[in-house]
Structures are given as C-alpha cells and as structure tokens.
C-alpha positions in Angstrom: 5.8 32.9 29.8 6.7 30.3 32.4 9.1 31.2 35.6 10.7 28.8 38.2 10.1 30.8 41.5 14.0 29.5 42.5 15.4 30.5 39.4 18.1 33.0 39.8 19.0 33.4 36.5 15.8 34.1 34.9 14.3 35.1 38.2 10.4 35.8 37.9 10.5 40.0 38.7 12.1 39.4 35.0 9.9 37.3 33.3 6.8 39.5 34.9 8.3 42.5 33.2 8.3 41.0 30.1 4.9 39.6 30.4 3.8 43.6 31.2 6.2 45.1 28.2 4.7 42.4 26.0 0.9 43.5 26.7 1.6 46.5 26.6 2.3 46.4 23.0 -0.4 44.4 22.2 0.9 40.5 22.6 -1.7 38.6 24.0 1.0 37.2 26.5 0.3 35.3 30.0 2.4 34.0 32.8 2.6 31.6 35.4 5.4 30.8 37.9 6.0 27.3 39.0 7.3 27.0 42.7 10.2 24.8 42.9 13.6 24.7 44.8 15.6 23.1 42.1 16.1 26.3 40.3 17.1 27.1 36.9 17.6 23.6 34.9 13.7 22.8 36.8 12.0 22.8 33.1 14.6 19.7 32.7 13.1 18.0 35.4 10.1 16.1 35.9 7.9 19.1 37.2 4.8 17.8 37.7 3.1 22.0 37.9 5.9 22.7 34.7 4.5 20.2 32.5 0.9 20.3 33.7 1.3 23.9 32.7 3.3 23.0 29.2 1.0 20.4 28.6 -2.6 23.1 28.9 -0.7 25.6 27.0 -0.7 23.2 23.8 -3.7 22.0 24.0 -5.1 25.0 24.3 -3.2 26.2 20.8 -3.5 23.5 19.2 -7.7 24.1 19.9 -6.8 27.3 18.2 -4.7 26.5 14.8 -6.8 23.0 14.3 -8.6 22.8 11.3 
C-alpha cells in the first residue's frame, strides 16, 4: 500500500491501519509513503519516489509469478 504524505483524503494514519489490519490477518502486505505537497491526484503525476516505488513493486512480482 502506497500513501501520499499530503493526501488528505486517503491520509497515511489510514493507509497504516490497513497495512496493520491486513498483517494481522495474515496478508503479506507492506507500505511506503511518498512525501509530496501535491496531494491526493500525486499518483497522476510524474512522481519520481511514486513510480520508482510502482516500478520495484512489479518487478519484484513479476520475479515471483515468472515462469
């Protein structure tokens, strides 16, 4: 789970709990939170930390599911 640290409609406190109520029940879940000031519509961007992030996240699955 990915959070904007200016996001106020999604702020990160949220995402965080979900991150905790998702391990909790097993998930394997992680989280990162990617400081900007332009707020919710940031994944729209171009983030350089959001798609650095995005861009680990699949390679790392698709390391995973390859066959």
């Amino acid at each position: 789970i990915m959070s904007f640290s200016s996001d106020w409609l999604y702020t990160s406190k949220e995402n965080k709990d979900i991150v905790i109520a998702l391990n909790s029940s097993g998930a394997d879940v992680s989280y990162s939170e990617i400081k900007t000031d332009k707020g919710h519509d940031s994944f729209l961007l171009n983030e350089t930390q959001f798609l650095r992030t995005l861009k680990s996240f699949i390679d790392s699955m698709y390391d995973k599911f390859k066959k």
